[in-house]
Backbone as CSV, one residue per row, in Angstrom:
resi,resn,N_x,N_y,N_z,CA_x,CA_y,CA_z,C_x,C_y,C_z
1,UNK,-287.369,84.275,-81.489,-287.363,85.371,-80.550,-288.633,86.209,-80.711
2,UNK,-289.092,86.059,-81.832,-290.201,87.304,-82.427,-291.530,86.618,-81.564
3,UNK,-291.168,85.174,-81.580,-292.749,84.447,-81.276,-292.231,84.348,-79.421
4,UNK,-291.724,84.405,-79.306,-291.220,84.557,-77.577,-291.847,85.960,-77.115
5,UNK,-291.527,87.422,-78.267,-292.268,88.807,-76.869,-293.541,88.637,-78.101
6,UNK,-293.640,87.634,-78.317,-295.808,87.434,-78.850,-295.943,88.338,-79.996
7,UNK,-295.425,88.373,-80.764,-295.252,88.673,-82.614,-295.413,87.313,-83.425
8,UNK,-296.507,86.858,-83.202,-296.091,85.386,-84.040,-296.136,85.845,-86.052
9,UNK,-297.415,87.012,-85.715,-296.950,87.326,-87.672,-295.660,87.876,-87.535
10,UNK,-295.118,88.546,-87.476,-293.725,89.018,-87.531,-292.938,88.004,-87.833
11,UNK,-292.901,87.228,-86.539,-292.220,85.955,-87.012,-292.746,85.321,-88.629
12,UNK,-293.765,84.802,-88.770,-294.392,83.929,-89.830,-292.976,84.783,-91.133
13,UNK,-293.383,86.195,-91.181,-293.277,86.556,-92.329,-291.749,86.973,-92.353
14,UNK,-290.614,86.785,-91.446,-289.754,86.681,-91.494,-289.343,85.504,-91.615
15,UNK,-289.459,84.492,-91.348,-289.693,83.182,-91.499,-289.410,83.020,-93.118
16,UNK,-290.756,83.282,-93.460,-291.270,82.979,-95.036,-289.585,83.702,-95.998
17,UNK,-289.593,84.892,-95.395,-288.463,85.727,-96.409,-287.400,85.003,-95.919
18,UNK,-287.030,84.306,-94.885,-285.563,83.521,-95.147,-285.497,82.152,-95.945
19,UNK,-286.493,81.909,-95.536,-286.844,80.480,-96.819,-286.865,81.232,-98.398
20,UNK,-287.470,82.476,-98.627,-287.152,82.731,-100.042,-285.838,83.163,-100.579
21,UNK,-284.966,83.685,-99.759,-283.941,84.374,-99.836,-282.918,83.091,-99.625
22,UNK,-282.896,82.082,-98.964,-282.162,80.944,-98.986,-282.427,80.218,-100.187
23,UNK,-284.160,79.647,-101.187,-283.931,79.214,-102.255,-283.482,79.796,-103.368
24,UNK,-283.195,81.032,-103.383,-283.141,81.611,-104.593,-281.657,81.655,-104.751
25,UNK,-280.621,81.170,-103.571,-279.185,80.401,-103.388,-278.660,81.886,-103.031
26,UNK,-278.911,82.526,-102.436,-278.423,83.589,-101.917,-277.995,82.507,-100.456
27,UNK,-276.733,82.727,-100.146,-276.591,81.649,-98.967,-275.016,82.597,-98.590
28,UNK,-274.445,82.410,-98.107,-273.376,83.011,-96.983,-272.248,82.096,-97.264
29,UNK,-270.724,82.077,-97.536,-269.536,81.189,-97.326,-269.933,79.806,-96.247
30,UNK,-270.140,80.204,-95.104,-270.583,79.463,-94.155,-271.585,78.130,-94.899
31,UNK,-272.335,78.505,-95.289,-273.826,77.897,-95.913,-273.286,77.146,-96.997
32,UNK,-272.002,77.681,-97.718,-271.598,77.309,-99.363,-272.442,78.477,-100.343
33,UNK,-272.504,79.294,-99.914,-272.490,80.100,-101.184,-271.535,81.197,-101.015
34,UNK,-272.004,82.489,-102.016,-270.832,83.598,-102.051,-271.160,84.882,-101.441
35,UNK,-272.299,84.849,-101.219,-273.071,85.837,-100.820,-272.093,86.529,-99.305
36,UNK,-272.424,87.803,-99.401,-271.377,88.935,-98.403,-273.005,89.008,-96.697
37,UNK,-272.874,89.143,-96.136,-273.799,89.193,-95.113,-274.578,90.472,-95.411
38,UNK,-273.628,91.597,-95.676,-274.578,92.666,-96.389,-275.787,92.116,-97.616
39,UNK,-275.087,91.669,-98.923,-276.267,90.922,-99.565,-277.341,90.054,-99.086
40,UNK,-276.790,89.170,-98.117,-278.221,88.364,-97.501,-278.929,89.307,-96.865
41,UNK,-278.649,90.095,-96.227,-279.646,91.443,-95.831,-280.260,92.197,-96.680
42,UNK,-279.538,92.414,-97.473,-280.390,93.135,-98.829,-281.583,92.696,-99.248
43,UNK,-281.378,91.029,-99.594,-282.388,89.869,-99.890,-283.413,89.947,-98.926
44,UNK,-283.051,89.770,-97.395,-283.998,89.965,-96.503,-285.036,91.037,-96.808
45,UNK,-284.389,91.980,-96.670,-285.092,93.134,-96.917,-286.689,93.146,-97.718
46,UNK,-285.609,92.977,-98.926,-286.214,92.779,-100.582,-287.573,91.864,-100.463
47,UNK,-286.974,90.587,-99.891,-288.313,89.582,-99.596,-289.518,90.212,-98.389
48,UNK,-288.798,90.915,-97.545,-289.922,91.442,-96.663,-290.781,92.303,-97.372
49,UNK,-290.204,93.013,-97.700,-291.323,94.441,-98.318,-291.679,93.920,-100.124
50,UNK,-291.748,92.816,-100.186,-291.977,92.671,-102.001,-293.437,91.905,-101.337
């Protein structure tokens, strides 16, 4: 969506933080892990601004 209204860094670097926040096994019931949707947001977060 980000690279659709022409943010392609936006995108990139949201991108990048769900790939880090997914290896580090932060993952959702859905996914197989335990993680609460609040925590994967947290992670998001965390990976954006670190």
């Amino acid at each position: 969506m980000l690279k659709h209204f022409g943010l392609p860094d936006a995108a990139a670097r949201l991108h990048k933080a769900i790939e880090a926040t997914t290896a580090a096994g932060i993952l959702t019931r859905d996914l197989g892990g335990t993680a609460t949707t609040e925590d994967v947001t947290k992670a998001l977060i965390a990976a954006l601004n670190g």
